[in-house]
PDB file as gemmi writes it, atoms N, CA and C in Angstrom:
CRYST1    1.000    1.000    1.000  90.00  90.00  90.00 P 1                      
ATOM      1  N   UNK A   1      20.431 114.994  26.547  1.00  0.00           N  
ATOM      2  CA  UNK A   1      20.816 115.105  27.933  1.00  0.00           C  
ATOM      3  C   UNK A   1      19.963 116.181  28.595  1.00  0.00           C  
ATOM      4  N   UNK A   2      19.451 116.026  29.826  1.00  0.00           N  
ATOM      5  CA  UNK A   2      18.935 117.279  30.747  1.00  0.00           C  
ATOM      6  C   UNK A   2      19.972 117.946  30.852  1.00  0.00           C  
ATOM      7  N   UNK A   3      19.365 118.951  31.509  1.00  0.00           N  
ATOM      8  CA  UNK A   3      19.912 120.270  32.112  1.00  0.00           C  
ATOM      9  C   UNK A   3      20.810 119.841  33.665  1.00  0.00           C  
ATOM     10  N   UNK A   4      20.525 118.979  34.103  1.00  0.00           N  
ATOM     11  CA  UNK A   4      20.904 118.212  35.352  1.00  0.00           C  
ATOM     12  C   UNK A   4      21.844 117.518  35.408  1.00  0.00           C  
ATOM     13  N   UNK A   5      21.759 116.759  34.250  1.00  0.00           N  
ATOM     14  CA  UNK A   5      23.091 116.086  33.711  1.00  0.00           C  
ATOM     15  C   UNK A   5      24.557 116.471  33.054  1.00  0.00           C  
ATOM     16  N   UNK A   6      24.153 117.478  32.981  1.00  0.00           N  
ATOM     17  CA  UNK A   6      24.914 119.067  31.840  1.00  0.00           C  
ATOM     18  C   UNK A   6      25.437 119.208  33.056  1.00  0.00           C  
ATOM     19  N   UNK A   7      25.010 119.711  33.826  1.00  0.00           N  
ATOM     20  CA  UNK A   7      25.591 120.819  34.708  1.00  0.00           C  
ATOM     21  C   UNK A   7      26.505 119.143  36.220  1.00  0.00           C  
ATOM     22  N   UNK A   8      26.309 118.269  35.649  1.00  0.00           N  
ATOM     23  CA  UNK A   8      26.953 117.356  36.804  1.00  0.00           C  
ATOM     24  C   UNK A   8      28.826 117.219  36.306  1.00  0.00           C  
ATOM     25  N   UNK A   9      28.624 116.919  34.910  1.00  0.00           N  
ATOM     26  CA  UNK A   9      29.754 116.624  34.307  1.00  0.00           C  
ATOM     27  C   UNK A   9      30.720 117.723  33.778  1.00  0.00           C  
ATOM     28  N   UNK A  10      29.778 119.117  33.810  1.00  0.00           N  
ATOM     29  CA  UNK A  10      30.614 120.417  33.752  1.00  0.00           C  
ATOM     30  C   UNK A  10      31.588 120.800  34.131  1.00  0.00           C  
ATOM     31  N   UNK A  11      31.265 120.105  35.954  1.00  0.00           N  
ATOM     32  CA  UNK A  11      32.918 120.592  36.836  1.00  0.00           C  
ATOM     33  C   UNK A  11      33.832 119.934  36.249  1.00  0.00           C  
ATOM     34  N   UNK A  12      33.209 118.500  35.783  1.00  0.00           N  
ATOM     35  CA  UNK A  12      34.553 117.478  35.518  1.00  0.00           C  
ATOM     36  C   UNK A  12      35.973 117.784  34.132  1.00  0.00           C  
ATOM     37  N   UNK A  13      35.221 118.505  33.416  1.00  0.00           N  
ATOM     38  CA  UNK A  13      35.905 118.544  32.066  1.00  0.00           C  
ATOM     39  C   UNK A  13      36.967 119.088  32.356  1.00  0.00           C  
ATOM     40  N   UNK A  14      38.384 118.184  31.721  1.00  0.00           N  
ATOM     41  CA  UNK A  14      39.547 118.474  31.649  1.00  0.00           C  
ATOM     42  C   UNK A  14      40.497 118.224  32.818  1.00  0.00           C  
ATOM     43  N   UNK A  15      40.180 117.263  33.927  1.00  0.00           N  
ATOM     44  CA  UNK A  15      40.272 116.886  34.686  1.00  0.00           C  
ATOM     45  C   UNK A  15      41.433 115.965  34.956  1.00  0.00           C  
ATOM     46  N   UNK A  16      41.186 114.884  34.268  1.00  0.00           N  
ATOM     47  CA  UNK A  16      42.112 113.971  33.293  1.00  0.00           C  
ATOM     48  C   UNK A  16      43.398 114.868  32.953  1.00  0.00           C  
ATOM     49  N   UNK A  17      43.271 115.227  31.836  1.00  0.00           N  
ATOM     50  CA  UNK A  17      44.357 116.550  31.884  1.00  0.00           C  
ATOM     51  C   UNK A  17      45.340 116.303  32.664  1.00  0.00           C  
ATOM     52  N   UNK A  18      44.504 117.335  33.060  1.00  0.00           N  
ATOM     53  CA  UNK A  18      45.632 117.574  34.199  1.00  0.00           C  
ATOM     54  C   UNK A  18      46.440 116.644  35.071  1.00  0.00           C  
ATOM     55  N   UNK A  19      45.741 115.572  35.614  1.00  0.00           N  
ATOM     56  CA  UNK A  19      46.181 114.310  36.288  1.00  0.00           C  
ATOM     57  C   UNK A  19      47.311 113.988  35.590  1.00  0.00           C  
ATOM     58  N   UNK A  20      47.398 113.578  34.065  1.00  0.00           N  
ATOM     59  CA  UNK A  20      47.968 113.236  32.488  1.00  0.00           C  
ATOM     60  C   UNK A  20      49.210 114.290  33.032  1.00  0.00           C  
ATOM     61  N   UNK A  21      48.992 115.706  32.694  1.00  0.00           N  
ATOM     62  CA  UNK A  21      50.727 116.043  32.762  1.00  0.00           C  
ATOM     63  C   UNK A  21      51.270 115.809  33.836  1.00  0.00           C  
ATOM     64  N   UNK A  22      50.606 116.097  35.282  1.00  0.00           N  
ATOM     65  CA  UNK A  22      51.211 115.861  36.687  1.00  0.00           C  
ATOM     66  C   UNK A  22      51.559 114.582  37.088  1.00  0.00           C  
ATOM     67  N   UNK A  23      51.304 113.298  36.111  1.00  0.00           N  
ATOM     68  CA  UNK A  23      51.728 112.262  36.206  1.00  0.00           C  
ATOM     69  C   UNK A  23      53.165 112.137  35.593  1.00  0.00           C  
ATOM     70  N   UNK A  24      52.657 112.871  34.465  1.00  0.00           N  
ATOM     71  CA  UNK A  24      53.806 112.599  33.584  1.00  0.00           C  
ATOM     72  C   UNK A  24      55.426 113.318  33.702  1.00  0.00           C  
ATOM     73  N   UNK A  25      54.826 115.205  34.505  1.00  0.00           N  
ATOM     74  CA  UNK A  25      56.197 115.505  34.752  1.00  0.00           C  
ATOM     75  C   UNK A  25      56.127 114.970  35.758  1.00  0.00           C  
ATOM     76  N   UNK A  26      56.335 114.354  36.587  1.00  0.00           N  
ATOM     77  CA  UNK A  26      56.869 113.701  37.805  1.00  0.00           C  
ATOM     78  C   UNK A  26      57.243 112.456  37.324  1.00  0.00           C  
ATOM     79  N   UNK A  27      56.866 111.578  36.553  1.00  0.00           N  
ATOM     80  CA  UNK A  27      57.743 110.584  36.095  1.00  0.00           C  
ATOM     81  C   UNK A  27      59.171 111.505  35.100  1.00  0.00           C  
ATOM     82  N   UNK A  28      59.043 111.784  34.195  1.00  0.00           N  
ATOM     83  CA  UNK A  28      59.888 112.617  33.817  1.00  0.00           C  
ATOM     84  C   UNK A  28      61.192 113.139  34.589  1.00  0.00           C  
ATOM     85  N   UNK A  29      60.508 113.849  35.964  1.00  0.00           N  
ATOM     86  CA  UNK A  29      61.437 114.038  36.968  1.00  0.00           C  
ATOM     87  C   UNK A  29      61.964 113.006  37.809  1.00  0.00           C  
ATOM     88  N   UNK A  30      61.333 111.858  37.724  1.00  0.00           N  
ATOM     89  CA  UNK A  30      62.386 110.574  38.511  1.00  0.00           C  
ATOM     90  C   UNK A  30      63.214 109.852  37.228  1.00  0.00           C  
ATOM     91  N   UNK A  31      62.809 109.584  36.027  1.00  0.00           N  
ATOM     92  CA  UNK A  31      63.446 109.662  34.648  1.00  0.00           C  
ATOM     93  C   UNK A  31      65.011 110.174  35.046  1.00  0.00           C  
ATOM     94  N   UNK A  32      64.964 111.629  35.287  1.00  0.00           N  
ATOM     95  CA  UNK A  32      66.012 112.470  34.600  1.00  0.00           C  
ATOM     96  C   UNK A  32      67.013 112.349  36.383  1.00  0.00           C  
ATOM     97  N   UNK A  33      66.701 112.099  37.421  1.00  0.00           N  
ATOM     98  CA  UNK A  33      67.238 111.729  38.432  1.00  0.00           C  
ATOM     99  C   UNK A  33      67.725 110.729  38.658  1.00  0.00           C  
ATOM    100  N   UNK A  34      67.367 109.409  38.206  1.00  0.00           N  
ATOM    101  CA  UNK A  34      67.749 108.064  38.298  1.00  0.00           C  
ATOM    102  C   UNK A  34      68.921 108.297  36.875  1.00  0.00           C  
ATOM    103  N   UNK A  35      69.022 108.640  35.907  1.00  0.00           N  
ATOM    104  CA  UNK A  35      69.426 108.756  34.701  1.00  0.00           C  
ATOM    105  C   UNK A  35      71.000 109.749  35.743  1.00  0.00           C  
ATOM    106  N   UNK A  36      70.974 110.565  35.979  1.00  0.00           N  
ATOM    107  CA  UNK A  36      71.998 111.568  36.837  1.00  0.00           C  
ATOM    108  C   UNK A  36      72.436 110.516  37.639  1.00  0.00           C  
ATOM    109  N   UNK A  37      72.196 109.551  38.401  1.00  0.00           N  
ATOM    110  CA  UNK A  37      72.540 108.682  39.449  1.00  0.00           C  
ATOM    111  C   UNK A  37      73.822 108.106  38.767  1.00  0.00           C  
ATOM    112  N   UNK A  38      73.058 107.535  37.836  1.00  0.00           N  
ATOM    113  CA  UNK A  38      73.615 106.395  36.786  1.00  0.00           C  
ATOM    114  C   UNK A  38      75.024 107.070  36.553  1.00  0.00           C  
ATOM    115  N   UNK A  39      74.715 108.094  36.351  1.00  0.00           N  
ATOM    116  CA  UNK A  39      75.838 108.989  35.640  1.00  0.00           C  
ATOM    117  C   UNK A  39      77.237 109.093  36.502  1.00  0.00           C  
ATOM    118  N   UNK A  40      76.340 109.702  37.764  1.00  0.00           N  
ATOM    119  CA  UNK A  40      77.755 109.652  38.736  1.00  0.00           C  
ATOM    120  C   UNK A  40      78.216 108.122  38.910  1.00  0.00           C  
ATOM    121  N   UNK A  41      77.499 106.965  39.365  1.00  0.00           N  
ATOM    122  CA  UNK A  41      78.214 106.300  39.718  1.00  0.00           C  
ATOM    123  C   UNK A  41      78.920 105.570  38.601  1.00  0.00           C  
ATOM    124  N   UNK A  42      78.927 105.890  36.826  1.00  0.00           N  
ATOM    125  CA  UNK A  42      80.116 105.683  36.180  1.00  0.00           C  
ATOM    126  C   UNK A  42      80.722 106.587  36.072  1.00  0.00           C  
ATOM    127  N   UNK A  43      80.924 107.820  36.391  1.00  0.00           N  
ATOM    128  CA  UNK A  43      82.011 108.737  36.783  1.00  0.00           C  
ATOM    129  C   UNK A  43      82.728 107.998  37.875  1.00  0.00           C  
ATOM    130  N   UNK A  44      82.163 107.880  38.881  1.00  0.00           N  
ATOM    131  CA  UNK A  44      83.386 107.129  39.957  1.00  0.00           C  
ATOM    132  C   UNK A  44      83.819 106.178  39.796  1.00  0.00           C  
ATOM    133  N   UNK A  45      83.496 104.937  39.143  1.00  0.00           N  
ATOM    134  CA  UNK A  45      83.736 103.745  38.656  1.00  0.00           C  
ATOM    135  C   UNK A  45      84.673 104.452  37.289  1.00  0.00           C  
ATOM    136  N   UNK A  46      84.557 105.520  36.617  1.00  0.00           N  
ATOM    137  CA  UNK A  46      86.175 105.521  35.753  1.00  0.00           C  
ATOM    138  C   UNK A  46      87.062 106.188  36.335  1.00  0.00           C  
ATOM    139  N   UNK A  47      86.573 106.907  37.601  1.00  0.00           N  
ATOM    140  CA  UNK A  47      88.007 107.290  38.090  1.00  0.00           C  
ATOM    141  C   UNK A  47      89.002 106.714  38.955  1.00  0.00           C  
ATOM    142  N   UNK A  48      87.819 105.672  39.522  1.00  0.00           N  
ATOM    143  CA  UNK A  48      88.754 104.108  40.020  1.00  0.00           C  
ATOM    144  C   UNK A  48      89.502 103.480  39.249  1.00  0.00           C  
ATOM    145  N   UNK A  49      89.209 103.102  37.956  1.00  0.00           N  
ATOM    146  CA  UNK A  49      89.460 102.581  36.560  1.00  0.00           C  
ATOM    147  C   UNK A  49      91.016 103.299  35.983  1.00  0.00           C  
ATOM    148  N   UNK A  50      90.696 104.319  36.480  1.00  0.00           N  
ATOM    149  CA  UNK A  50      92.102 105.349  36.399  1.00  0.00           C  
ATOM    150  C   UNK A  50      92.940 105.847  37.041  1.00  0.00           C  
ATOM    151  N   UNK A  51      92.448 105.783  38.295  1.00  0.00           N  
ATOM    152  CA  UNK A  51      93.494 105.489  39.392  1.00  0.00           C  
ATOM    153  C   UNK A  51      94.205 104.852  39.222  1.00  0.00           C  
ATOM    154  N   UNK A  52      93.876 103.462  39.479  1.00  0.00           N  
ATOM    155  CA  UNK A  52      94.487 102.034  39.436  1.00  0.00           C  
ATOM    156  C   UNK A  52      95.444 101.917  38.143  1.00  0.00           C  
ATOM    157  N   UNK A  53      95.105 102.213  36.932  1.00  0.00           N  
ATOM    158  CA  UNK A  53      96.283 102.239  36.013  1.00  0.00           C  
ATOM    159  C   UNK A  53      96.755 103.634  36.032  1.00  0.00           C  
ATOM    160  N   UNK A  54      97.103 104.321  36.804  1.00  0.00           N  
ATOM    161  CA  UNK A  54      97.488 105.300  36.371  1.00  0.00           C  
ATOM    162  C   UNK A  54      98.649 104.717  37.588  1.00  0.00           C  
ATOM    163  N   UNK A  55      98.148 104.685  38.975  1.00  0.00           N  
ATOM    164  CA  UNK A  55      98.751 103.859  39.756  1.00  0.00           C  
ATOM    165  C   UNK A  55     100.136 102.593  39.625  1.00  0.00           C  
ATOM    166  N   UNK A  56      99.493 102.028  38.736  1.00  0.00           N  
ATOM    167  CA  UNK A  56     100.531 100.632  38.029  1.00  0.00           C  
ATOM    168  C   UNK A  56     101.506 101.519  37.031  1.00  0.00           C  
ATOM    169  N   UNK A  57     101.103 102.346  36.406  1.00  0.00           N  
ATOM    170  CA  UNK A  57     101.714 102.647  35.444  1.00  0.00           C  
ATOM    171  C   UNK A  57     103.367 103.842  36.326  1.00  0.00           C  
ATOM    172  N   UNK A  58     102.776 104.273  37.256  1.00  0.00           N  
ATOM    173  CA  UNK A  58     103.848 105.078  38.173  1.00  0.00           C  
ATOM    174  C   UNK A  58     105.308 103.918  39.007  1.00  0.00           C  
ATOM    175  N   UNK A  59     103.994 102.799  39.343  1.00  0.00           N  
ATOM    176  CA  UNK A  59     105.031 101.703  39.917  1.00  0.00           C  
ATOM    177  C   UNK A  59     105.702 100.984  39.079  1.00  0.00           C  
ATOM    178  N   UNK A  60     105.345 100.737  37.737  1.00  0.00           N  
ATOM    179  CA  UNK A  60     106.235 100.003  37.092  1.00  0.00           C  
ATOM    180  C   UNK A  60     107.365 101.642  36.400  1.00  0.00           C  
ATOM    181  N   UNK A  61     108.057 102.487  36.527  1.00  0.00           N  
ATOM    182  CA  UNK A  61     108.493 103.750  36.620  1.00  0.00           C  
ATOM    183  C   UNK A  61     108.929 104.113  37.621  1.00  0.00           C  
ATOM    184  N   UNK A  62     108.643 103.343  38.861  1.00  0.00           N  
ATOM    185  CA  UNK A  62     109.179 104.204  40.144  1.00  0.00           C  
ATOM    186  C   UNK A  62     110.659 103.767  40.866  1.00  0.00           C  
ATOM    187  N   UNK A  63     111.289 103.044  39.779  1.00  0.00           N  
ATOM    188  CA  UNK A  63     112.891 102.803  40.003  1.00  0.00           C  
ATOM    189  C   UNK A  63     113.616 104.210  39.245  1.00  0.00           C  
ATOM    190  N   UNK A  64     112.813 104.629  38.606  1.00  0.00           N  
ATOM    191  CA  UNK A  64     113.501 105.683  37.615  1.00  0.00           C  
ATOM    192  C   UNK A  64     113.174 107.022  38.011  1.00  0.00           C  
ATOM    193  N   UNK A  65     112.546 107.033  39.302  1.00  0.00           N  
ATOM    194  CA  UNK A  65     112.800 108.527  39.918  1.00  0.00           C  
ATOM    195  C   UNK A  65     110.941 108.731  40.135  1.00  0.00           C  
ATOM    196  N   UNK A  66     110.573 109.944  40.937  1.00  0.00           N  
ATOM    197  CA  UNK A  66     108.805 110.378  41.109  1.00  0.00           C  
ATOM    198  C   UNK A  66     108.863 111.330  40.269  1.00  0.00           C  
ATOM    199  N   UNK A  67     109.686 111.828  39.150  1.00  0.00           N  
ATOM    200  CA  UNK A  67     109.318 112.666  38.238  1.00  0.00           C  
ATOM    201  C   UNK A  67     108.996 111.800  37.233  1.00  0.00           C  
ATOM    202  N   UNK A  68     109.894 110.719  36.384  1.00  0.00           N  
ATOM    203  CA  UNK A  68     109.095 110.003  35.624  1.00  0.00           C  
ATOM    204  C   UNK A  68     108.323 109.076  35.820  1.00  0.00           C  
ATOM    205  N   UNK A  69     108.104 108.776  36.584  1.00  0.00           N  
ATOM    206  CA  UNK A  69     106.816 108.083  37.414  1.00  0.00           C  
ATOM    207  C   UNK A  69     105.645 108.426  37.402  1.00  0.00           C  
ATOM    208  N   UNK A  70     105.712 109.871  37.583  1.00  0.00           N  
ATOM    209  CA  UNK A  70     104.446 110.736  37.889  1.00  0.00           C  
ATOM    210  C   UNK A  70     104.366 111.521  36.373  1.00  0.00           C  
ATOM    211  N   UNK A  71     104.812 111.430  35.528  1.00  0.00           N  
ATOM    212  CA  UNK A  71     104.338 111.427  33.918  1.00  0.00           C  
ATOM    213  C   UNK A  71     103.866 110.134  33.659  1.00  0.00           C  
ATOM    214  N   UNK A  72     104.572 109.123  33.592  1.00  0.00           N  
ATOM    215  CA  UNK A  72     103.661 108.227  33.450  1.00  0.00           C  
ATOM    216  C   UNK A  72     101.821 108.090  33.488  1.00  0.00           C  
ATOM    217  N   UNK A  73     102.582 108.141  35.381  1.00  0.00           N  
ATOM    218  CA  UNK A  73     101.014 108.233  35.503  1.00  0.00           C  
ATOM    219  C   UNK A  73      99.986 109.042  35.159  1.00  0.00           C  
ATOM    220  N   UNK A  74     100.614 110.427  34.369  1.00  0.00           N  
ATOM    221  CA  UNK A  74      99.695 111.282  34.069  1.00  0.00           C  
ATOM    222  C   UNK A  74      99.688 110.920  32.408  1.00  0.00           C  
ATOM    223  N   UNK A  75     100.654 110.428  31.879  1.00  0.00           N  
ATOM    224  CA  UNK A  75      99.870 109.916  30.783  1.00  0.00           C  
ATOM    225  C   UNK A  75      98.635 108.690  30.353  1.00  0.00           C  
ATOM    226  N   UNK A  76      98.998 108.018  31.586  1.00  0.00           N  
ATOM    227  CA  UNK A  76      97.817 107.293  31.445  1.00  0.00           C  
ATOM    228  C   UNK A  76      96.673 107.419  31.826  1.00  0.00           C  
ATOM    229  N   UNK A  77      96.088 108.534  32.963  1.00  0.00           N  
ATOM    230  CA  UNK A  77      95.044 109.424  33.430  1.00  0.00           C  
ATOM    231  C   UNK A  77      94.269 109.843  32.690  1.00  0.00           C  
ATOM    232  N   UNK A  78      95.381 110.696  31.900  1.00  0.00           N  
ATOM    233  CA  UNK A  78      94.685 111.253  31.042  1.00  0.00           C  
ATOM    234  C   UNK A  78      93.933 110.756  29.270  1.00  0.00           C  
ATOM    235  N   UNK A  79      94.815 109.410  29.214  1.00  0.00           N  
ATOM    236  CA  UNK A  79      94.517 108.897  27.824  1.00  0.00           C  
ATOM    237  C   UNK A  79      93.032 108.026  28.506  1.00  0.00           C  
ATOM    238  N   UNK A  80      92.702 108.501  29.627  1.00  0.00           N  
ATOM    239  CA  UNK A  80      91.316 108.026  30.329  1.00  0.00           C  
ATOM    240  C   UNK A  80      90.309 108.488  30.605  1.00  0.00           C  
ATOM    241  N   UNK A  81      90.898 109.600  30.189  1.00  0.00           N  
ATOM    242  CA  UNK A  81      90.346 111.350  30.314  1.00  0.00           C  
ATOM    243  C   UNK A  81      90.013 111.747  31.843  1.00  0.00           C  
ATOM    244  N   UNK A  82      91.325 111.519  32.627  1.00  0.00           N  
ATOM    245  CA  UNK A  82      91.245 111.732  34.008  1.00  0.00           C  
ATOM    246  C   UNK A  82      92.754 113.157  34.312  1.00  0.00           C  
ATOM    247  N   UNK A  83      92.437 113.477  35.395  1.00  0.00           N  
ATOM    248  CA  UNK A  83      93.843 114.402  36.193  1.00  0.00           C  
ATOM    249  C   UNK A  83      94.193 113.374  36.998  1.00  0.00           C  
ATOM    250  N   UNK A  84      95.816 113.956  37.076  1.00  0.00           N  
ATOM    251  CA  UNK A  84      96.377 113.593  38.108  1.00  0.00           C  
ATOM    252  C   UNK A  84      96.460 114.672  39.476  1.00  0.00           C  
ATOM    253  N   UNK A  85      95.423 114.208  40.404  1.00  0.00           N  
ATOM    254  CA  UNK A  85      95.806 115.174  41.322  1.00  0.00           C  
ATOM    255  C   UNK A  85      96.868 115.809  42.230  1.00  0.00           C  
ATOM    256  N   UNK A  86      97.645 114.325  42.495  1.00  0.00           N  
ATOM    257  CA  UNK A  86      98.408 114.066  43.387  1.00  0.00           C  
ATOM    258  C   UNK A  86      98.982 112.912  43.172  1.00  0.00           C  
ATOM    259  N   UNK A  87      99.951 112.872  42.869  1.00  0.00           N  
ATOM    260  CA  UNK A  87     101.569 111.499  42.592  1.00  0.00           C  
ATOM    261  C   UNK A  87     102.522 111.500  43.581  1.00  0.00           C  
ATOM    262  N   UNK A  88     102.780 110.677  44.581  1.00  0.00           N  
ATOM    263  CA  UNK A  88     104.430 110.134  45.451  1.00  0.00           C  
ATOM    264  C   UNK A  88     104.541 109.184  44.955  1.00  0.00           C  
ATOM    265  N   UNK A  89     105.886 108.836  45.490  1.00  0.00           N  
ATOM    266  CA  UNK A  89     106.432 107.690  45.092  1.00  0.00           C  
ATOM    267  C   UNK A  89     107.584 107.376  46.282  1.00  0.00           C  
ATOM    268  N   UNK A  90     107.095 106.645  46.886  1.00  0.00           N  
ATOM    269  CA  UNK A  90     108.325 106.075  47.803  1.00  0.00           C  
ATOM    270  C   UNK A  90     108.915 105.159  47.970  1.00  0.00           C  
ATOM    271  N   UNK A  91     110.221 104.716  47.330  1.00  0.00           N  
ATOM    272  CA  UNK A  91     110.608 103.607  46.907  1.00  0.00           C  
ATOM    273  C   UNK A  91     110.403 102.424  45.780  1.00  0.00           C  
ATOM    274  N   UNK A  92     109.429 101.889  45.515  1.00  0.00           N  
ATOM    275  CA  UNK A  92     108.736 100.760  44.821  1.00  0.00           C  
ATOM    276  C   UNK A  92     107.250 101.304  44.669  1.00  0.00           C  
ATOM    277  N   UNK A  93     106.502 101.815  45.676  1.00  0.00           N  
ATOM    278  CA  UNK A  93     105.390 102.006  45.862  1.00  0.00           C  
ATOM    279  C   UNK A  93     104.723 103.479  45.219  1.00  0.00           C  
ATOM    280  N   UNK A  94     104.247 103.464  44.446  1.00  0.00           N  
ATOM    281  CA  UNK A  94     103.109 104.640  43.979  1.00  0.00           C  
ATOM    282  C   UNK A  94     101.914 104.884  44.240  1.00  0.00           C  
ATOM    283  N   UNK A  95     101.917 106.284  44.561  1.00  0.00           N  
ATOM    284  CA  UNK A  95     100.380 106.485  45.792  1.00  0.00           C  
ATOM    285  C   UNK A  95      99.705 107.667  44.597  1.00  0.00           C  
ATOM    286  N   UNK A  96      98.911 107.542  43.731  1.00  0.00           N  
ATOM    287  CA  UNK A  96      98.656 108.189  42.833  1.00  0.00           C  
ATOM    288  C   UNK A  96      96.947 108.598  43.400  1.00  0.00           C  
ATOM    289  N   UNK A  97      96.747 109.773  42.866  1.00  0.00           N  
ATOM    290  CA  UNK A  97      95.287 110.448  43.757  1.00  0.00           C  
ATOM    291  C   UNK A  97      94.588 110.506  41.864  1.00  0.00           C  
ATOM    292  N   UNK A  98      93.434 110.679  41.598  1.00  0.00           N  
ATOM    293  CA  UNK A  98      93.142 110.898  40.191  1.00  0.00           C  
ATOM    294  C   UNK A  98      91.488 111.326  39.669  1.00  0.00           C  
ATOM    295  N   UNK A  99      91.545 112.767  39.461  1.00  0.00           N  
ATOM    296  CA  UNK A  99      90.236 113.177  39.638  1.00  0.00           C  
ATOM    297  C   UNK A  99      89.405 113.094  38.382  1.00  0.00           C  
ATOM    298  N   UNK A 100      88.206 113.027  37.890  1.00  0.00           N  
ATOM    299  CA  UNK A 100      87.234 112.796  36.739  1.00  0.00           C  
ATOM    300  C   UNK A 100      86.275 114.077  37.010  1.00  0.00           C  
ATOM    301  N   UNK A 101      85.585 115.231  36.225  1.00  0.00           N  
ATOM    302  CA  UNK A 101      84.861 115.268  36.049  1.00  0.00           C  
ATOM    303  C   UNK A 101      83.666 115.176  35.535  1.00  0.00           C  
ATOM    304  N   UNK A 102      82.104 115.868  36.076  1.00  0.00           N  
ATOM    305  CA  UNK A 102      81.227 115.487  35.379  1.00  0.00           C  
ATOM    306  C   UNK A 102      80.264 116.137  35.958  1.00  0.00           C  
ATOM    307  N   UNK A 103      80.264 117.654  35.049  1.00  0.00           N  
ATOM    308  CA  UNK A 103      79.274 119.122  35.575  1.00  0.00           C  
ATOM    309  C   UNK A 103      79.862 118.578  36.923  1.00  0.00           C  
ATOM    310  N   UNK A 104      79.015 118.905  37.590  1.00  0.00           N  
ATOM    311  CA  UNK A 104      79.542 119.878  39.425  1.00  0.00           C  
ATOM    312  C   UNK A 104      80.175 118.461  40.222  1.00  0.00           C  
ATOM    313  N   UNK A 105      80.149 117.320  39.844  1.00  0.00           N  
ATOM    314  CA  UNK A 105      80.424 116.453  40.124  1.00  0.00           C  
ATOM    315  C   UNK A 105      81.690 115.851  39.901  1.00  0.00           C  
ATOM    316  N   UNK A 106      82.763 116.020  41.137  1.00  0.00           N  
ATOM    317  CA  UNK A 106      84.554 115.885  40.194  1.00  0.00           C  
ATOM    318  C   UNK A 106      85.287 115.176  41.716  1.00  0.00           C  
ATOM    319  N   UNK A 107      84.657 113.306  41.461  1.00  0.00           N  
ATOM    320  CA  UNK A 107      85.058 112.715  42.180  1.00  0.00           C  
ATOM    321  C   UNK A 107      86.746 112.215  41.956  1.00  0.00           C  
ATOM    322  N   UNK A 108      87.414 112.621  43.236  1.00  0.00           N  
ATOM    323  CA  UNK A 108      88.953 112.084  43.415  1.00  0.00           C  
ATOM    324  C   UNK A 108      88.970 110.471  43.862  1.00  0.00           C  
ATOM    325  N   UNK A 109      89.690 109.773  43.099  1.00  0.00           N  
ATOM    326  CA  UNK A 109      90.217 108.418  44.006  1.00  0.00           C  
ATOM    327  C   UNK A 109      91.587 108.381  44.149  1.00  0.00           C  
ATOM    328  N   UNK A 110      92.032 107.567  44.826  1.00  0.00           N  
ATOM    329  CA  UNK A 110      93.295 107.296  45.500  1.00  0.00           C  
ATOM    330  C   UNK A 110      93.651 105.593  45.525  1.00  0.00           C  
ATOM    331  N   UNK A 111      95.133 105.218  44.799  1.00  0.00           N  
ATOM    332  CA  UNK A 111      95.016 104.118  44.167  1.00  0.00           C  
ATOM    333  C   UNK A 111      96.607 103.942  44.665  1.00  0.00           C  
ATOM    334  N   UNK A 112      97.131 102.582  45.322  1.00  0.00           N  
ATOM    335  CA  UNK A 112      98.291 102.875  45.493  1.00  0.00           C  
ATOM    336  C   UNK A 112      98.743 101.243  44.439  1.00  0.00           C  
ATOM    337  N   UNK A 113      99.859 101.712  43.994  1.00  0.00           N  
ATOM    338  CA  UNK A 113     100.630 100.472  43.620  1.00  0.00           C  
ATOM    339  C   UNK A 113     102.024  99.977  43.788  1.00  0.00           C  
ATOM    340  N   UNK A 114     102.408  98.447  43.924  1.00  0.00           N  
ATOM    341  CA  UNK A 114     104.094  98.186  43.589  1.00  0.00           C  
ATOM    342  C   UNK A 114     104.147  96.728  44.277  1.00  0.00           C  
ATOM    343  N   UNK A 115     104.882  96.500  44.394  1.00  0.00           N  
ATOM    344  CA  UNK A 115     105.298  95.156  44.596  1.00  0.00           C  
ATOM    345  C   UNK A 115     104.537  94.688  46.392  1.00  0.00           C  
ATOM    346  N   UNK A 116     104.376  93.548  46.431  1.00  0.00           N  
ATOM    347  CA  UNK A 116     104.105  93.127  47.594  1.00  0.00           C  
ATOM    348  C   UNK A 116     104.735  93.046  48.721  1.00  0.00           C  
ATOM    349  N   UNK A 117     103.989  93.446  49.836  1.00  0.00           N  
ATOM    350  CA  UNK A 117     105.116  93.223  51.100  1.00  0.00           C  
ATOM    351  C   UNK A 117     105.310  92.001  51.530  1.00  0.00           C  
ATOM    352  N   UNK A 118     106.406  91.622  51.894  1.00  0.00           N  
ATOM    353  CA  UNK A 118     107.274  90.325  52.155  1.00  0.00           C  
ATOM    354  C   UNK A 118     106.089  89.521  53.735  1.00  0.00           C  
ATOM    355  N   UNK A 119     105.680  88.678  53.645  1.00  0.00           N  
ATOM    356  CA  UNK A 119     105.225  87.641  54.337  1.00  0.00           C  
ATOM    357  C   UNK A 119     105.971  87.151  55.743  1.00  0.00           C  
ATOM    358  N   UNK A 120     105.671  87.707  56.625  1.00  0.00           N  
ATOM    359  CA  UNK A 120     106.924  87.386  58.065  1.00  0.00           C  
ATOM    360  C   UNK A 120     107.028  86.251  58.297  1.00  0.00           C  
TER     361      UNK A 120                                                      
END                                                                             
């Protein structure tokens, strides 16, 4: 090789490189973001999941008072690995609230259950 040719490809070395990791942590970093997405939206999808029976489980209980109603429903919350935030019960109907966490992320749903209202 000349001396001309030496000194053209000099700047270039290691160039690549670099391109190589800055490609790579930035995929990496949409990786680990889309992967977190995922995450929350089956956190909220089980705390719907647990609402709703935690919900049924208060209404089929809610002839027998909003104290055992609202064990119920916290036993089934929790065998979901959910809280009960918040339990009424008015009459037939159970209005059960039911929170999940997941690190900083501690989505509540709200799930009501009981018999249907009558058709005019």
């Amino acid at each position: 090789m000349t001396g001309e040719s030496r000194s053209r490809c000099a700047g270039d070395q290691g160039f690549a490189t670099v391109w190589g990791v800055m490609v790579t942590t930035a995929l990496g970093a949409v990786f680990a973001v889309v992967l977190t997405m995922g995450q929350v939206v089956v956190t909220r999808h089980r705390a719907g999941g647990a609402a709703d029976l935690a919900a049924l489980a208060a209404a089929d209980r809610a002839l027998r008072g909003q104290v055992d109603a609202c064990a119920a429903a916290g036993r089934v919350a929790s065998a979901q690995g959910a809280l009960v935030v918040r339990c009424a019960v008015d009459g037939e109907i159970a209005d059960v609230t039911v929170g999940v966490g997941f690190g900083p992320y501690a989505p509540e749903v709200r799930a009501r259950a009981g018999p249907p209202s009558a058709v005019p």
